[in-house]
C-alpha positions in Angstrom: 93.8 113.9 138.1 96.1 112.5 135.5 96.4 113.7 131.3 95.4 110.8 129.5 93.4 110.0 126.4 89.4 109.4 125.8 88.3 106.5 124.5 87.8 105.8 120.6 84.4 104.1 120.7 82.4 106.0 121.4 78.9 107.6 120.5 77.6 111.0 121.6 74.2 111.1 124.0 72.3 114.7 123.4 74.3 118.0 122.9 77.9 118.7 123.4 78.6 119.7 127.0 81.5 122.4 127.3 82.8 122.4 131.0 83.2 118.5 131.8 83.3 115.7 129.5 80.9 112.8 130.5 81.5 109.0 129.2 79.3 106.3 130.2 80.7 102.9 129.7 77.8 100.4 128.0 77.8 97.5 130.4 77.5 100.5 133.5 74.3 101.7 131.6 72.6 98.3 131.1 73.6 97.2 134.5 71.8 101.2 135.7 69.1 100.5 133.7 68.2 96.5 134.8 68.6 98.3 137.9 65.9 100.9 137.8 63.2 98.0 136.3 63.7 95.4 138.7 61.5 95.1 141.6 58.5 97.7 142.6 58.5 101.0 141.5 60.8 102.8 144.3 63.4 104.9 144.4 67.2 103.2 144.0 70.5 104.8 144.4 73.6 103.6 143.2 77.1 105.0 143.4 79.5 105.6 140.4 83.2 104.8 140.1 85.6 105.7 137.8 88.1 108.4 137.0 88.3 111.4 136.5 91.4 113.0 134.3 92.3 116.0 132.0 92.1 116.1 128.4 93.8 119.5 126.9 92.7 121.3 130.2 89.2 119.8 130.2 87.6 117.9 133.1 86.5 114.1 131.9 85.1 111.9 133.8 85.3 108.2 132.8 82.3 105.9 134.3 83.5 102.6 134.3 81.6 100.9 137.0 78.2 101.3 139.5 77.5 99.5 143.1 73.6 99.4 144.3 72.8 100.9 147.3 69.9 100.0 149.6 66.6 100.7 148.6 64.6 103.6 149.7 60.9 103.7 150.1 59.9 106.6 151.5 61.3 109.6 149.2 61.5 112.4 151.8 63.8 110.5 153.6 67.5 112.2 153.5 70.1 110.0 151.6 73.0 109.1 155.0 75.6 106.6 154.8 77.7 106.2 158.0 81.0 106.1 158.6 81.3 102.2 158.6 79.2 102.3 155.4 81.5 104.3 153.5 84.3 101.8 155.0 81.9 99.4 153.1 82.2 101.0 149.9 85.8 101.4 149.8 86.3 97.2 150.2 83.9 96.7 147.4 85.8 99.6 145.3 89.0 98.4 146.2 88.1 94.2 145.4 86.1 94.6 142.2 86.6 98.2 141.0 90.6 98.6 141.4 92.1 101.9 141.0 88.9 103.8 140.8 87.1 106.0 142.9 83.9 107.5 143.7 82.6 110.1 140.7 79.3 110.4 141.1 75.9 109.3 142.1 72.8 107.5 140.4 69.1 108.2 141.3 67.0 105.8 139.7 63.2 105.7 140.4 60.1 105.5 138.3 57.8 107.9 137.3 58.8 111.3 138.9 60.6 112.2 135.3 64.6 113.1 135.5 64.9 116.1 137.2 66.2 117.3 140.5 64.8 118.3 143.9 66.0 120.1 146.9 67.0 116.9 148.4 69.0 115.7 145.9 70.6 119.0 145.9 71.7 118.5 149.5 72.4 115.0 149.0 74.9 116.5 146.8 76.5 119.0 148.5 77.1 117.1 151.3 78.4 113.9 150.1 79.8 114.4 146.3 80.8 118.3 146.7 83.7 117.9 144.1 82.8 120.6 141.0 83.8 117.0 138.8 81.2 114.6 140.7 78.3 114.1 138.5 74.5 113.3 139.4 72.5 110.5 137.0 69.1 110.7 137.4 67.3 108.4 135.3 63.6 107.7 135.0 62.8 104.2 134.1 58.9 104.2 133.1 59.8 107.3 130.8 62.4 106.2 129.3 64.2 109.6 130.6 67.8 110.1 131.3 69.9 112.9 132.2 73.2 113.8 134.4 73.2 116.9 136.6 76.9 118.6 137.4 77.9 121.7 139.2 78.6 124.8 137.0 82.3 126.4 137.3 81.0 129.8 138.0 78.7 128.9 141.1 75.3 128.2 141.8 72.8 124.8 141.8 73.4 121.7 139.8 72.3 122.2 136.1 71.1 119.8 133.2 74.2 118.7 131.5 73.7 119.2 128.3 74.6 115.8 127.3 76.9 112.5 127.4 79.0 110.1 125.3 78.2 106.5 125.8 81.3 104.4 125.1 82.1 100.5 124.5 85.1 97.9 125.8 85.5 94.8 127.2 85.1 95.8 131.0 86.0 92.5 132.1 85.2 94.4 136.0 81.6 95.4 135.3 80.8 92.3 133.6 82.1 90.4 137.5 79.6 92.7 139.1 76.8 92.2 137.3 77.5 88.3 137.8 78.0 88.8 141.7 75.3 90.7 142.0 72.3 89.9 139.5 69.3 92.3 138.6 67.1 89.9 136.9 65.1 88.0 139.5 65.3 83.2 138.6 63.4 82.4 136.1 62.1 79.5 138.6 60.2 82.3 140.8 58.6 83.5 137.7 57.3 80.0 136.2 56.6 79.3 139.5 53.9 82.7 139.7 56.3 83.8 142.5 55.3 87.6 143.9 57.8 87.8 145.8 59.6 90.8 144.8 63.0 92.2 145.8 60.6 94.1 148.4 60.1 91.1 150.3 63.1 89.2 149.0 66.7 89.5 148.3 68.4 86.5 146.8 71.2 85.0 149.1 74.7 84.5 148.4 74.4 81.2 147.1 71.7 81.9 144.7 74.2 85.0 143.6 77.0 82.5 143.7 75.0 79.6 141.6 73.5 82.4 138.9 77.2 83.7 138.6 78.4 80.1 137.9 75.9 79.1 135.6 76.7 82.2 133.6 80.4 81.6 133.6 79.9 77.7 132.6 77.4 78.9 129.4 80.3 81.2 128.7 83.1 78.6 129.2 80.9 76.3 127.4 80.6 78.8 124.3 84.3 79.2 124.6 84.6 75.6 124.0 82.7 75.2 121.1 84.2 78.5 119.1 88.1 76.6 120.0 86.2 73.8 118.0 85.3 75.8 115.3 88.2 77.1 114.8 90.2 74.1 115.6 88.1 72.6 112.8 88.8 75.2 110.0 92.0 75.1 110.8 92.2 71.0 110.6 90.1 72.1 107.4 92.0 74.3 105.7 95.7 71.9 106.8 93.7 69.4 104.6 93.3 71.5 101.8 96.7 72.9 101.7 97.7 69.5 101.8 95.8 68.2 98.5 96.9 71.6 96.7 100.4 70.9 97.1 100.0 67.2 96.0 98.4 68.2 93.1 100.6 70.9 92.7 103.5 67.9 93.0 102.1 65.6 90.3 101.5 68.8 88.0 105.4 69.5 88.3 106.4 65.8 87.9 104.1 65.7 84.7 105.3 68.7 83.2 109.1 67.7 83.9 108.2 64.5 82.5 107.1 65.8 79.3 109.9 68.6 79.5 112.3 65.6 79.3 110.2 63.7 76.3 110.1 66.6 74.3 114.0 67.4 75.1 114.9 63.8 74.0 112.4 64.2 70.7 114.4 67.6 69.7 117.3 65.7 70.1 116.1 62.6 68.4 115.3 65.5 65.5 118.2 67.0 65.0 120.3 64.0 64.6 117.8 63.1 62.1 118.2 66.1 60.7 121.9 66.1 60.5 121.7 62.6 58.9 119.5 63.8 56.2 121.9 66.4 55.5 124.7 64.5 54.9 123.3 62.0 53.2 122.3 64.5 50.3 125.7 65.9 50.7 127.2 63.1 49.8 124.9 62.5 47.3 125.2 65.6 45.6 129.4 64.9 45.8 128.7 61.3 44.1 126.7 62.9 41.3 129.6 65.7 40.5 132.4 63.4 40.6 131.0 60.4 39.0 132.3 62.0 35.6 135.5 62.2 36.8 135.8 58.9 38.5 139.4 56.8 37.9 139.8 54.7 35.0 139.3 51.6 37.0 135.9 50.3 35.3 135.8 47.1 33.7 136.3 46.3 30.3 133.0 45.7 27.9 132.9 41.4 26.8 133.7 41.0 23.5 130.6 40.5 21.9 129.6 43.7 23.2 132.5 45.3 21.1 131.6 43.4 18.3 128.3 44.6 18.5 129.1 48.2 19.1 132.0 47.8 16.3 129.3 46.9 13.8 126.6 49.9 15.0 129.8 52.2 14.4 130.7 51.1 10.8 127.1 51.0 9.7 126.7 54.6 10.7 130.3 55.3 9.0 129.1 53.6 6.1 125.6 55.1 5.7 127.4 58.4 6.3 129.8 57.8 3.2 126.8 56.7 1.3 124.8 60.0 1.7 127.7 61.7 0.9 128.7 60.5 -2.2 124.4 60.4 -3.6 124.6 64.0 -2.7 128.4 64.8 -4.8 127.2 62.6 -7.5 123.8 64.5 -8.3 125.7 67.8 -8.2 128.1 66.4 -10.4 125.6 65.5 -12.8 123.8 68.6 -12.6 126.9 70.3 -13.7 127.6 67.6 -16.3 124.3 68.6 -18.2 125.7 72.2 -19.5 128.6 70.3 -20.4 127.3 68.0 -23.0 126.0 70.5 -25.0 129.3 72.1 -26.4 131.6 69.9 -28.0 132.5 66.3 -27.9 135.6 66.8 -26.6 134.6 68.7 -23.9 131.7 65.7 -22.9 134.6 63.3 -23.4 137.2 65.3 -20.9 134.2 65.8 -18.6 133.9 62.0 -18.8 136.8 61.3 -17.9 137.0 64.3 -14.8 134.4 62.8 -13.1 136.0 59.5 -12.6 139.0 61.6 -11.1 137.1 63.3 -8.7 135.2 60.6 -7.6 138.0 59.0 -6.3 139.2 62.0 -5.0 136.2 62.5 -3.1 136.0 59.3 -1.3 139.3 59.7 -0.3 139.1 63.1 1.2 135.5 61.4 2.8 136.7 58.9 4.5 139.8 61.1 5.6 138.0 63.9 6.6 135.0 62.8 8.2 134.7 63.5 12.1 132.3 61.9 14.5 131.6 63.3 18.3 130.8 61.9 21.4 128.6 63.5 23.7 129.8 62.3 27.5 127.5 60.7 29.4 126.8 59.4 33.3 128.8 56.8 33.6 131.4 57.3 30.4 135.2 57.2 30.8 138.0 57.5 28.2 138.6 53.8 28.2 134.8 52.9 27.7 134.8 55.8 24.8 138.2 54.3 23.4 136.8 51.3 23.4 133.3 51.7 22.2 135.0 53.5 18.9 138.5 51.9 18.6 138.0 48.5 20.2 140.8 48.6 22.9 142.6 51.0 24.8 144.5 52.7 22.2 142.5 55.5 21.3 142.2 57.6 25.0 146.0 59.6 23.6 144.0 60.0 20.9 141.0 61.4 21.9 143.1 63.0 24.5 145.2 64.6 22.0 142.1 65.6 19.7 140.6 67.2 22.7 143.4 69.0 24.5 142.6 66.7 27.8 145.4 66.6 30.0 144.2 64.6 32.6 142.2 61.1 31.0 140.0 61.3 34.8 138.8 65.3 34.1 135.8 64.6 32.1 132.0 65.6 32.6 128.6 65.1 31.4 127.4 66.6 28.6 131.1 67.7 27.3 131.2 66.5 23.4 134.6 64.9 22.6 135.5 64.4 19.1 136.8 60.9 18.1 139.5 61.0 15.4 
């Protein structure tokens, strides 16, 4: 009797019983169950192995395996096993049941309903007296099932109040029930067989042969899941595969365009900066262009000529408006004049004469013309244009208070003396 832990898989039969914990492992109830059903309807006994530990100072028993026994017919006959029988037991405990031991009995017959009799009740007094050894009695026409213990404060066996039924892979059971079928061939049936595990038993080589069979459909199953799997796995390799090509090419693409698009910015900005200083240096050859040296060629003489002659006609026509516009005022002041005295028409005569000459002279001495500088324009095309040669740019100079004959600008109005 050891402290251990229950199982976790479990699911509960009936009510909760207090004094011992009772779990039934799954393949030890089918294999009780194909028990009870095969063959006649007769009574069957089978033993149960398992353990039996403490949980928080509770007896459990854990069912993890059942051997058939012989079959009894007759019912009033007393359940004995010998000496060498129980010898018996222990090998096939020991070989396919390891480190487990005798909990229990199973009383399996068919239409007597689960309850107990007064030769059960000695059955199990005599050979499972320990107060955690546990009777099944299950009855397989009624579907009825029920385990019978002893109670801790004395007395008969009682109706335990119920069981859990738990599930794992009990690789041990699962041996058994391949060593030692329940179900009869399927030949003897197609074949209207009636013999019956009355008149019957299979040998050991149909036991062996069943068992093999069995373990080839399960190898055989084995196979073809490894396949499966194998499969999905060659699958999903293939898959990954593809993904990271794709995923290759997408990176190779974007770096390509990453580069073409680095190259274009550059391409653009050098563009860019070649725009810019060509309107720099644009802007710089329109602001000094005024003030450019005094290296430009001379005009060809018949272009002074021309220009000479465009000058004096507007120097002339000037002088002619001029001296239109002084003579009518003179003659408007003449007017008042003449009506006096002789003398005074004869001095004012004679005045006029004076101060037409006076005027012309102070005319022609007085009158300015200006130059408005243009794109282009220099002191030695201006001195030229007005003066013929170069000897007017100290007088213009001079007339203009320019210090420097290259510091002129467009739109500055020079006056020509």
């Amino acid at each position: 009797m050891r402290e251990e832990g229950l199982p976790q898989n479990c699911r509960q039969m009936g009510g909760l019983e207090e004094e011992i914990g009772i779990y039934l492992e799954d393949y030890v109830y089918t294999y009780l169950k194909q028990f009870a059903r095969n063959g006649e309807a007769c009574r069957k006994t089978a033993l149960l192995c398992g353990r039996h530990i403490t949980v928080s100072g509770q007896d459990v028993v854990l069912i993890s395996g059942a051997m058939g026994m012989e079959e009894k017919e007759d019912r009033k006959e007393p359940f004995a096993m010998t000496a060498e029988e129980w010898e018996q037991v222990g090998a096939v405990l020991s070989k396919s049941f390891p480190d487990t031991q005798v909990v229990g009995w199973a009383e399996l017959e068919a239409g007597f309903g689960a309850v107990v009799t007064q030769r059960e009740e000695k059955i199990h007094s005599t050979f499972f007296s320990e107060p955690w050894q546990v009777l099944f009695v299950m009855d397989s026409s009624q579907e009825g099932e029920t385990y019978f213990l002893y109670p801790k404060n004395g007395g008969g066996l009682r109706q335990a109040r119920g069981f859990f039924l738990y599930y794992e892979k009990n690789q041990a059971m699962q041996e058994y029930m391949l060593q030692h079928p329940t179900v009869p061939p399927k030949e003897a049936k197609q074949a209207g067989s009636t013999l019956s595990r009355k008149g019957r038993k299979p040998t050991p080589e149909e036991r062996i042969d069943a068992a093999e069979q069995i373990r080839a459909v399960l190898k055989k199953r084995e196979r073809q899941a490894a396949k499966e799997r194998k499969h999905r796995q060659a699958m999903l390799t293939a898959a990954c595969v593809v993904l990271c090509g794709v995923m290759l090419g997408l990176s190779g693409a974007v770096a390509g365009s990453l580069r073409r698009l680095e190259m274009m910015e550059t391409k653009l900005s050098a563009l860019e900066g070649n725009v810019t200083a060509i309107a720099q240096k644009q802007s710089e050859e329109d602001t000094m262009a005024v003030g450019s040296t005094i290296t430009a060629d001379p005009i060809g003489p018949e272009e002074q000529a021309n220009h000479n002659t465009n000058i004096t006609a507007e120097v002339d026509e000037g002088t002619q408006q001029t001296e239109d516009t002084e003579g009518a005022e003179k003659a408007e002041q003449s007017e008042p004049e003449n009506e006096t005295t002789t003398e005074d028409t004869e001095n004012t005569s004679t005045v006029p004469a004076e101060d037409d000459g006076q005027e012309d002279t102070d005319t022609s001495v007085t009158k300015e013309v200006f130059h408005t500088v243009e794109e282009g324009d220099n002191l030695r095309y201006i001195s030229n244009y007005y003066y013929g040669n170069d000897t007017g740019i100290e007088k213009i100079m001079e007339a203009n208070n320019i210090t420097d004959p290259n510091l002129i600008y467009c739109g500055q109005v020079l006056m020509i003396p």
